[in-house]
C-alpha positions in Angstrom: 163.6 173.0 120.2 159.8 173.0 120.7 158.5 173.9 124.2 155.0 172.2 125.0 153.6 171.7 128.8 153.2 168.0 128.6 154.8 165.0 126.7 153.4 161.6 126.6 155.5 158.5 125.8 153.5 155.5 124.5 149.9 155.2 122.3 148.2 152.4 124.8 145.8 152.5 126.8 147.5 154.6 129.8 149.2 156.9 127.7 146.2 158.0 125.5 143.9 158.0 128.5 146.3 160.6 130.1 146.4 162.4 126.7 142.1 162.3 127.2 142.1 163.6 130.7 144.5 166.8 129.7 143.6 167.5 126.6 139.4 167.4 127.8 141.0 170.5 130.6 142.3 172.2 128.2 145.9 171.4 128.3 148.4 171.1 126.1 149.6 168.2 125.4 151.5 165.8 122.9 151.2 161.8 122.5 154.2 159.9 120.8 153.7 156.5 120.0 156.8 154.5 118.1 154.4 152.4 116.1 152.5 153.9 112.8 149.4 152.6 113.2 147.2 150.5 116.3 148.5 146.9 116.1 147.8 143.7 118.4 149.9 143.5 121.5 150.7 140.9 123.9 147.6 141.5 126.6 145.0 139.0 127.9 142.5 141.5 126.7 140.1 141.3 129.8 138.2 144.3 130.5 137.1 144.1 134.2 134.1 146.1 135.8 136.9 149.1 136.6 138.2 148.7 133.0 134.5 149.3 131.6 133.6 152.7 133.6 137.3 154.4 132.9 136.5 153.2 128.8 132.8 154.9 129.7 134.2 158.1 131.2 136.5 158.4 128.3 133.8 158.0 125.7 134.3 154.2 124.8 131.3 151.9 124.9 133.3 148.7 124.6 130.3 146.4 124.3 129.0 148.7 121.2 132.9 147.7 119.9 131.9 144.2 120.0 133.5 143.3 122.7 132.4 139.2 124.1 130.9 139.1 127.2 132.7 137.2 130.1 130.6 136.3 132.8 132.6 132.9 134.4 135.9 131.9 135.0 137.3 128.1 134.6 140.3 126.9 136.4 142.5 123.9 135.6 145.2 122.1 137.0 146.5 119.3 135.2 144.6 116.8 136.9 141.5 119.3 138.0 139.2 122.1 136.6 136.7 124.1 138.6 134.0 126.6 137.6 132.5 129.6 139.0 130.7 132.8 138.7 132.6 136.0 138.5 132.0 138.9 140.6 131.1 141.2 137.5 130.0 141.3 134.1 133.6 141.3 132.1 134.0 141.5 128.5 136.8 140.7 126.2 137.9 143.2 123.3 141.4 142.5 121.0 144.1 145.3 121.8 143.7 146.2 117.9 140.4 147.3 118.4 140.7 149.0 121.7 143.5 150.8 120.8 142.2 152.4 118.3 139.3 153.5 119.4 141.6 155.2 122.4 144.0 157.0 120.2 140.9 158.6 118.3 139.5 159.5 121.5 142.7 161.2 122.2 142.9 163.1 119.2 138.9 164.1 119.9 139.6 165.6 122.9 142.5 168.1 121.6 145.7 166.2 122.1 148.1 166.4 119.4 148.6 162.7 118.3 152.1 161.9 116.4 152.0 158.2 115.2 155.3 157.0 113.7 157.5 159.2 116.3 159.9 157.0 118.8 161.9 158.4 121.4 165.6 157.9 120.9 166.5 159.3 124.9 165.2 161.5 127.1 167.1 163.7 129.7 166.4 166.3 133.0 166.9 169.8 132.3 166.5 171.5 135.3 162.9 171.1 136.1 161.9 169.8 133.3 163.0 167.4 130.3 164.0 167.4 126.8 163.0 164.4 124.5 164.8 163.4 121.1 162.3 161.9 118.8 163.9 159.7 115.9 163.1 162.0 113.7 165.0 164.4 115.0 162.8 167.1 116.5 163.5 167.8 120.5 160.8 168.5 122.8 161.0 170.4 125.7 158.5 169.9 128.4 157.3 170.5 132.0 155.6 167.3 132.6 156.9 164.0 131.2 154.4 160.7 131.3 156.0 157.6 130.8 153.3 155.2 129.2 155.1 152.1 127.2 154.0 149.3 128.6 156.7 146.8 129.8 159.1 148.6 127.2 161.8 150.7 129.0 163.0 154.2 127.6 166.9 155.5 127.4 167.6 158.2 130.1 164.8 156.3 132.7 166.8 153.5 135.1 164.6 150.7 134.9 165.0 148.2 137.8 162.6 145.6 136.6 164.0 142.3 135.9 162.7 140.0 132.9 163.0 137.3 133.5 159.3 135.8 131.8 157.8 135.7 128.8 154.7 136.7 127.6 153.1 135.4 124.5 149.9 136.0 122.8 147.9 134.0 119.5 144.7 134.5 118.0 143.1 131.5 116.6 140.1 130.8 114.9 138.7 128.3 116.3 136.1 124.9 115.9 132.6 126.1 116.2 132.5 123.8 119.3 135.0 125.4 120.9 133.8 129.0 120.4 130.7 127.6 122.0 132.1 126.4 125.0 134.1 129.4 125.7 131.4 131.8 125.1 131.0 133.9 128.2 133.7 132.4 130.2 137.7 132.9 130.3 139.5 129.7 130.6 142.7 130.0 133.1 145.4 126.9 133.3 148.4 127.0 136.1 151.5 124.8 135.6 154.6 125.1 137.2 155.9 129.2 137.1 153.2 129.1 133.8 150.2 130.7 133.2 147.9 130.6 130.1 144.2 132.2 129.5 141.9 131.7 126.8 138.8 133.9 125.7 136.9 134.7 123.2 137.6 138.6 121.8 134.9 140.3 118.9 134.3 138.4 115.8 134.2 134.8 117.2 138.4 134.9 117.8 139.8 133.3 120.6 142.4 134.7 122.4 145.3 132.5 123.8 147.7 133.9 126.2 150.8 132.4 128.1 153.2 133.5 130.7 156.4 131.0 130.3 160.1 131.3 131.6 162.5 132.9 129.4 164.2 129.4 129.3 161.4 127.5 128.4 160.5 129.7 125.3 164.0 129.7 124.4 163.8 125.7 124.3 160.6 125.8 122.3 161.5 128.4 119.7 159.4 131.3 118.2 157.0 129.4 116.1 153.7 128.5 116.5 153.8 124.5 116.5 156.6 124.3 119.3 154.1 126.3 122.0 150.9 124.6 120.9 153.2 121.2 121.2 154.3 122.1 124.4 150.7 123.0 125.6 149.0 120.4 123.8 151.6 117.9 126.7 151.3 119.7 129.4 147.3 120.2 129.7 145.2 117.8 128.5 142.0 120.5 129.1 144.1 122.8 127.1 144.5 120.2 124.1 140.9 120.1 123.8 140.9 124.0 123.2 143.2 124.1 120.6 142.3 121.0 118.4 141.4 122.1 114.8 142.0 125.7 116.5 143.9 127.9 112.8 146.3 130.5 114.3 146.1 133.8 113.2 149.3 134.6 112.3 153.1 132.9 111.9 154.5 132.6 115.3 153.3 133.8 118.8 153.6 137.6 119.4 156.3 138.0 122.7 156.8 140.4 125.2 159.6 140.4 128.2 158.0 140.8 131.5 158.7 140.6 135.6 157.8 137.2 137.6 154.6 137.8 139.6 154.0 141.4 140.9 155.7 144.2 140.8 155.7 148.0 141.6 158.0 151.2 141.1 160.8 152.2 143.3 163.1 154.6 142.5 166.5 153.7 143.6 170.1 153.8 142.8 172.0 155.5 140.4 169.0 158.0 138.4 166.7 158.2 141.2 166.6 161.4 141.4 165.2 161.8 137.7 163.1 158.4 137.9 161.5 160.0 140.7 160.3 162.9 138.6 158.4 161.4 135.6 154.7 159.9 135.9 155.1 156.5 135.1 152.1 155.0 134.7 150.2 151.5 133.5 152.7 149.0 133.3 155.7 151.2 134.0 154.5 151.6 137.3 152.7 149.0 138.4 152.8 145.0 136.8 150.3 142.9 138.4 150.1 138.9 137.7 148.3 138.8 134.0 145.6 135.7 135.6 143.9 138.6 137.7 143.0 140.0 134.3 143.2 143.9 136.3 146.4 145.1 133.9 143.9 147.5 132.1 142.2 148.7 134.8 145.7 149.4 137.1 146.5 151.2 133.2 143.5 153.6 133.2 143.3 154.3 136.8 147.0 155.1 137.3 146.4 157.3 134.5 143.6 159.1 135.7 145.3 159.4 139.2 148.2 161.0 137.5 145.9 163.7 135.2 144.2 164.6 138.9 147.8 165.8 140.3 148.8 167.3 136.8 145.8 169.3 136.9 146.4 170.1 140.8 150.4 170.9 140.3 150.9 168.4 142.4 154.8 166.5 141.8 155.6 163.0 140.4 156.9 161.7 143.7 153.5 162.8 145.5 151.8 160.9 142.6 153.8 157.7 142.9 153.2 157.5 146.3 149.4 157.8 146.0 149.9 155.2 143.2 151.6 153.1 145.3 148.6 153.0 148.0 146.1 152.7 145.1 147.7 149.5 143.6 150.2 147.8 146.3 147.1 146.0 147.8 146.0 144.3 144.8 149.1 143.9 143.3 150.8 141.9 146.8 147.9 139.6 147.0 147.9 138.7 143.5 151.7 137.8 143.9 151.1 135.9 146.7 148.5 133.9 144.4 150.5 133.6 141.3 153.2 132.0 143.6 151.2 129.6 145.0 149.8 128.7 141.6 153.6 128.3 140.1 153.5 124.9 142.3 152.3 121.7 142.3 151.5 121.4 145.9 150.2 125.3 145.7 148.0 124.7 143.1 146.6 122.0 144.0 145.3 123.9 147.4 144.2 126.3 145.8 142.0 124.4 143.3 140.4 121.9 145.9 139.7 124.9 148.1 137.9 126.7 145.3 135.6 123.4 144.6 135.0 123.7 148.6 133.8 127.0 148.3 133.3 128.1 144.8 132.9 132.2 146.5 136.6 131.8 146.9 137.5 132.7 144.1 135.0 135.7 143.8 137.0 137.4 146.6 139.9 136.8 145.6 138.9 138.2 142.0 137.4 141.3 144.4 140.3 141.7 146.4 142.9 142.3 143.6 140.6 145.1 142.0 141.2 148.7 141.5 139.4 150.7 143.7 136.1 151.7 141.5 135.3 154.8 141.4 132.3 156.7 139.2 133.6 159.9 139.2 134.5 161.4 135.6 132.7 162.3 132.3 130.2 159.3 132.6 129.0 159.1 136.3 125.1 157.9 135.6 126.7 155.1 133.3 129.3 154.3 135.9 127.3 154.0 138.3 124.7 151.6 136.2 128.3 149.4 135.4 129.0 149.7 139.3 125.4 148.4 140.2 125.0 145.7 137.5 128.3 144.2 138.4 127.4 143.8 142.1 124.5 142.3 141.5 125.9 139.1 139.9 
């Protein structure tokens, strides 16, 4: 058995920027990520204001990546779109790429990076916790960071419920198209459905979809039953996708929670729940449309390096977590259930043609609180300042 002071689970985003934050103070600390290599993931691949300065603190420029620029947002209903300014400058950067620029990062600032490892279990030993890799070496360690994504791990009671799909394609699409998405993420509402489109680096256009578990059980995992499916039930949508090549075979598919969601220990393993730091999507799920999954990823990661470094417990962390995220992540459920109805949508949309600002404070209202303190503060700040002037 190898004894290290700190073992993260999971290569994403929140994972490797805890593995940043400990290794740059000179702690030791070990990354395992299941998968052999960065790969594309089911994500709407938004990088909000918050998003940019935590990639900027950790060394990533993710403009210089070539991520697109996002600068408006379109809504539609099936019988109504409307158009408006976001808050911020966003930009839009594939998984793939952002990924990997994250995992070097992590293996820059001294964290020992194993690619290719997956945890089999995990399991308390006294104040700490022993993890059994699949390839058969255990680790014991004092701190125990729980970073993969909407995938649980055995030996950690999981009471999400998932009961939606998430689905992602990458298509190549008309040169018409690309130019009426540039600088602008397209968001469509049907009933309990979601789907976004964007433009990532190299021209590619993102397509994203939260559906019901029964609905993508009807439509299969190909390809040409969702674009069918889409192609009937949004007319504004079928203009997207005519001529539009896919990337790959079928759709990439992830299980996830119905509208928002946040960490509470309870039941049966409580006790041991309580004592990891769970963060990005294992602590906190937020409604993909707000396009704020990143940013609840880096800053729950960060908040959880700060009481690392200060010796301060999981359970004081998750309740700081909870007060850093609960906000946004309420608000936005409220939305996402009003958009998952006819009648709800359809306020919603004529109320943001009333007063097109709506949905600018909305947009501000389910953000992570933005703070420039870290590696990059003059470059946060100029992020901070640019965004609020648009």
């Amino acid at each position: 058995m190898r004894r290290v002071e700190t073992v993260v689970v999971g290569g994403g985003p929140a994972g490797t920027a805890v593995a940043c934050g400990l290794a740059t103070a000179g702690r030791e600390v070990v990354l395992l990520e299941r998968t052999g290599a960065p790969h594309h993931k089911v994500c709407g691949e938004f990088l909000s204001i918050e998003t940019q300065v935590h990639l900027l603190q950790l060394g990533i420029d993710a403009a210089a990546l070539g991520a697109a620029p996002v600068g408006q947002v379109t809504i539609h209903s099936s019988t109504r779109s409307v158009s408006t300014a976001l808050p911020f400058r966003g930009l839009s950067l594939s998984r793939y790429r952002l990924d990997a620029a994250l995992l070097d990062a992590a293996r820059q600032s001294g964290a020992e990076v194993r690619c290719g490892v997956a945890v089999r279990t995990v399991a308390p030993a006294g104040d700490a916790w022993t993890v059994q890799c699949d390839d058969g070496e255990v680790l014991h360690c004092r701190h125990l960071v729980l970073a993969t994504g909407k995938t649980g791990v055995r030996g950690i009671a999981d009471t999400r419920a998932g009961v939606m799909v998430g689905l992602k394609m990458h298509l190549r699409a008309s040169d018409d198209v690309r130019r009426a998405l540039e600088g602008r993420v397209e968001l469509f509402f049907l009933d309990r459905s979601y789907i976004g489109l964007e433009l990532v680096e190299d021209g590619i256009a993102n397509l994203c979809c939260l559906l019901s578990r029964e609905t993508v059980a009807r439509l299969g995992s190909g390809w040409a039953g969702l674009r069918e499916h889409l192609v009937a039930e949004m007319p504004a949508l079928a203009e997207r996708l005519d001529g539009a090549a896919p990337a790959w075979d079928k759709p990439l598919a992830v299980v996830c929670p119905a509208g928002g969601y946040l960490h509470r220990a309870q039941g049966e393993g409580a006790a041991e729940a309580a004592a990891v730091y769970r963060v990005g999507d294992r602590f906190a799920h937020i409604p993909p449309f707000t396009g704020d999954g990143l940013a609840i990823a880096l800053t729950t990661a960060s908040l959880a390096v700060g009481h690392i470094l200060e010796g301060r417990p999981p359970g004081a962390y998750a309740g700081a977590a909870r007060r850093l995220t609960g906000t946004a992540v309420r608000l936005a459920g409220i939305m996402s259930a009003l958009a998952g109805t006819r009648s709800g949508r359809n306020v919603l949309i004529r109320a943001a043609a009333w007063a097109p600002s709506l949905v600018g404070n909305i947009a501000r209202r389910t953000r992570m609180p933005l703070s420039v303190k870290g590696f990059c503060p003059e470059a946060a700040e100029r992020l901070a300042n640019a965004g609020s002037r648009r």
